[in-house]
C-alpha positions as CSV (number, residue, x, y, z in Angstrom):
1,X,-7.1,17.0,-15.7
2,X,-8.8,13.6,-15.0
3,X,-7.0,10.5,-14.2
4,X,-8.0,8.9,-17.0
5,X,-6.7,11.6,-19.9
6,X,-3.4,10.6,-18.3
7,X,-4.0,6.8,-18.1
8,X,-4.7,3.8,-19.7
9,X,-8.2,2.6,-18.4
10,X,-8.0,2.3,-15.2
11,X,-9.0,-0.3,-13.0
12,X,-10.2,0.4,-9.0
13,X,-10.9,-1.7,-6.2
14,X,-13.4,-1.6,-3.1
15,X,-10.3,-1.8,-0.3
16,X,-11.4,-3.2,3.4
17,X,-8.6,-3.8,5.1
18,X,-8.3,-7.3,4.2
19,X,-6.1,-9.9,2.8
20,X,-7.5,-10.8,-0.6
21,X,-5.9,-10.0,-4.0
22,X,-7.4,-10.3,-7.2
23,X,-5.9,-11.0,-10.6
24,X,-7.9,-8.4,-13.4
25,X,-7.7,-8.9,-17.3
26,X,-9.3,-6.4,-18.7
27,X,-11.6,-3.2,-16.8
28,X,-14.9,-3.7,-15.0
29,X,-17.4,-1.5,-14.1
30,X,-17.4,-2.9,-11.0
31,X,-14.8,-2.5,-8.4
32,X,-13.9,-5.9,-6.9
33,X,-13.8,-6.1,-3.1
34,X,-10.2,-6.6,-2.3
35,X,-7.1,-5.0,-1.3
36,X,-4.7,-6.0,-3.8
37,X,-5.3,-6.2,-7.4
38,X,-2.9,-7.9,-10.2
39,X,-2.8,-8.0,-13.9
40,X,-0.5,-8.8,-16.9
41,X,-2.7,-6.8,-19.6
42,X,-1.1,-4.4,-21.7
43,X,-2.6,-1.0,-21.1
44,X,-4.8,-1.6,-17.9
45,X,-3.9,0.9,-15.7
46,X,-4.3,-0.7,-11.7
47,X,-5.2,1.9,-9.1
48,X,-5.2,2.2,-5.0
49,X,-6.6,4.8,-3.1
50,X,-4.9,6.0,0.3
51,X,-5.1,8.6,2.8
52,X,-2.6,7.8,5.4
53,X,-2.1,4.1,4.6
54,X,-0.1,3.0,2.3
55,X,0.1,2.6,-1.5
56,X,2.4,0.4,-2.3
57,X,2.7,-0.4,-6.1
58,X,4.8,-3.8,-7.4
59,X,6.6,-4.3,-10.8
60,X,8.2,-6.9,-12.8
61,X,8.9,-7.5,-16.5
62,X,5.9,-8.7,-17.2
63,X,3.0,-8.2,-14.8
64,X,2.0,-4.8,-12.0
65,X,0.4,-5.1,-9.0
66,X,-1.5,-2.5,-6.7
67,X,-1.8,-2.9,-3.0
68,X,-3.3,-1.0,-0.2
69,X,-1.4,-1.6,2.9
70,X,-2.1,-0.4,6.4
71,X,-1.6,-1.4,9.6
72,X,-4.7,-4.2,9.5
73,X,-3.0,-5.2,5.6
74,X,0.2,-5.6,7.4
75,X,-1.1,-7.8,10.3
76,X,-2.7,-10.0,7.5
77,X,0.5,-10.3,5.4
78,X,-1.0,-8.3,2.5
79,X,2.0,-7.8,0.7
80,X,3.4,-11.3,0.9
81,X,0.4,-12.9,-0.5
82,X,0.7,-10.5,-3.0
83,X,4.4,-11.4,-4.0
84,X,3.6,-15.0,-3.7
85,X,0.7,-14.6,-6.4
86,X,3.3,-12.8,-8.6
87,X,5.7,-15.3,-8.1
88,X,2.4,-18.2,-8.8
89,X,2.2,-15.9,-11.9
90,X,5.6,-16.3,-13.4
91,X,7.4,-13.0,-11.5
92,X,10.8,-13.1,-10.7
93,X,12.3,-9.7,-10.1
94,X,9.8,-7.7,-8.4
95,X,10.5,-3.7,-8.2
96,X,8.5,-1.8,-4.7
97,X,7.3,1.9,-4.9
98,X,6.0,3.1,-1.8
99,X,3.7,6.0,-2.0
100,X,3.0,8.9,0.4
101,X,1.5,7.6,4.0
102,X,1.4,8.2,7.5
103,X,5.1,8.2,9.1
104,X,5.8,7.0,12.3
105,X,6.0,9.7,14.1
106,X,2.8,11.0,13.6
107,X,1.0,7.1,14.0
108,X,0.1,7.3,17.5
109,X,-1.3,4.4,18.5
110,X,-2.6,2.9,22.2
111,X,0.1,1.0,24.1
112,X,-1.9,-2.7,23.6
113,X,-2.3,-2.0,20.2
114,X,1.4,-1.0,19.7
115,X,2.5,-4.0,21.8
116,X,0.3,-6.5,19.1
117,X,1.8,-5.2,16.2
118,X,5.7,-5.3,17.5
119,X,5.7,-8.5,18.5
120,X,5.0,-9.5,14.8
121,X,7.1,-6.2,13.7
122,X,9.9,-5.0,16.1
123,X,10.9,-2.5,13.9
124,X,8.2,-0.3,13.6
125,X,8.8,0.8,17.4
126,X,8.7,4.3,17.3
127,X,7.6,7.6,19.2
128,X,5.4,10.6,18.8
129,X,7.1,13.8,19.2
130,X,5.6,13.7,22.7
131,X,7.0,10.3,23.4
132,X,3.4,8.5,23.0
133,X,3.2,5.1,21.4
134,X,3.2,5.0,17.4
135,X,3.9,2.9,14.7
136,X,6.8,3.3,11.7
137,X,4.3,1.3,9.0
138,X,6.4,1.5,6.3
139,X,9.4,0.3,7.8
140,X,7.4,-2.5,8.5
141,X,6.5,-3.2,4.9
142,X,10.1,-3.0,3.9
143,X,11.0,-5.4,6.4
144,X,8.6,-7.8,4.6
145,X,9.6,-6.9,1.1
146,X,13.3,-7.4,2.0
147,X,12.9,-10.6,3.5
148,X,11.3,-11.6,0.5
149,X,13.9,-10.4,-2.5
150,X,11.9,-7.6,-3.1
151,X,13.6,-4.1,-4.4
152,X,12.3,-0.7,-3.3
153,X,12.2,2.9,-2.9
154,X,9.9,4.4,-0.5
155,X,8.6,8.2,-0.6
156,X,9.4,10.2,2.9
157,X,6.4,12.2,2.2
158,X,4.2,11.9,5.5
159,X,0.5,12.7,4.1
160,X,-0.5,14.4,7.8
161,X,2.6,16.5,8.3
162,X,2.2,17.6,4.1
163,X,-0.9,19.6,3.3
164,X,-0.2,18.5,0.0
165,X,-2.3,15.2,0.6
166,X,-4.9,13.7,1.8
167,X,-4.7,12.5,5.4
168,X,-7.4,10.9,7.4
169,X,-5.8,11.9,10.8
170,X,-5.8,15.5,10.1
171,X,-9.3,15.6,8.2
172,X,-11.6,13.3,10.0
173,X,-13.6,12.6,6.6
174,X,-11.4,13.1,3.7
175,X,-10.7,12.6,-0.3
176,X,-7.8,10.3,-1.7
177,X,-4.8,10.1,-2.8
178,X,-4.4,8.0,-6.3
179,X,-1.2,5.4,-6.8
180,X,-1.2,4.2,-10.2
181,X,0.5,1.7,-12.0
182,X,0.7,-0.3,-15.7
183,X,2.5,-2.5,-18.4
C-alpha cells in the first residue's frame, strides 16, 4: 500500500539539517527546503523522513507540525523555533510524538564532539556498550520540549538495534522511515 491510499495528500520537505520551518496551506509539487514544516489545513497530511534521527511530530487543537531533529537540529534549537511558531500561530497545548531513532547507546560519537553537545545538553551523556562516547538524542529533545510546556511520548524503538527500520549507521546508504501527521 502507498502512503498516500492511507493519507490525506501529503506534504514532504527537502530536510538539511537546518533550523528553518515553514508554514504550508495546501500541497506543492515542490518540496520546500526546510526541516520543519507547519500547517492548519484540514486534510493535508505533513511528512518527515528519518533514518536514525529523529521524527518528532507536534499537535494541538488546531494546527500539526512535522520536524526532523538530529543532532545538528538540536544544536540549532529546531524544535523550539518550531513551538514558538505554533505558539506565533495561535497554539497553546502542544502534544510530542517521538518516532523511532537512534538511541544512545548505539550514538557513538568522538569525545570533542560529545564534549560540544553536553555543554548545551548534559543529559544526553551516555555510553556505548563498550564505554565509547555517545549521545542520548532524544533525551535531549525532551529536555527541550519539557522546558517548554510541551507534552510527550517517545517510542523506545532504536532504528539500528531493530531491523524493522531504516538505519543509516547499520546501512551506509539507506531508504526512510515515514512520520506522518494531520488535522
Amino acid at each position: 500500500m502507498k502512503l498516500e491510499e492511507s493519507t490525506p495528500p501529503v506534504q514532504f520537505m527537502h530536510q538539511v539539517h537546518g533550523d528553518s520551518v515553514c508554514v504550508v496551506n495546501q500541497k506543492s509539487d515542490v518540496d520546500p527546503m526546510c526541516d520543519a514544516l507547519i500547517t492548519k489545513t484540514h486534510g493535508l497530511a505533513l511528512a518527515v523522513m528519518s533514518a536514525d534521527c529523529i521524527p518528532l511530530l507536534l499537535s494541538s487543537q488546531d494546527m500539526v507540525a512535522a520536524v526532523h531533529v538530529g543532532r545538528a537540529g538540536l544544536m540549532n534549537k529546531i524544535a523550539i523555533k518550531v513551538i514558538q511558531a505554533m505558539r506565533n500561530l495561535g497554539a497553546l497545548a502542544i502534544h510530542a510524538q517521538l518516532g523511532p531513532s537512534i538511541c544512545g547507546t548505539c550514538y557513538e560519537v568522538p569525545q570533542s564532539l560529545a564534549d560540544e553537545f553536553l555543554r548545551l545538553y548534559p543529559n544526553a551523556f551516555a555510553l556505548t556498550r563498550d564505554a565509547t562516547p555517545s549521545l542520548n538524542l532524544p533525551r535531549a529533545l525532551i529536555d527541550d520540549l519539557l522546558a517548554h510546556g510541551v507534552t510527550y511520548e517517545a517510542s523506545t524503538i532504536c532504528t539500528l538495534e531493530n531491523a524493522d527500520y531504516f538505519s543509516y549507521r547499520r546501512h551506509g546508504i539507506t531508504g526512510r522511515n515515514a512520520g506522518v501527521i494531520w488535522l
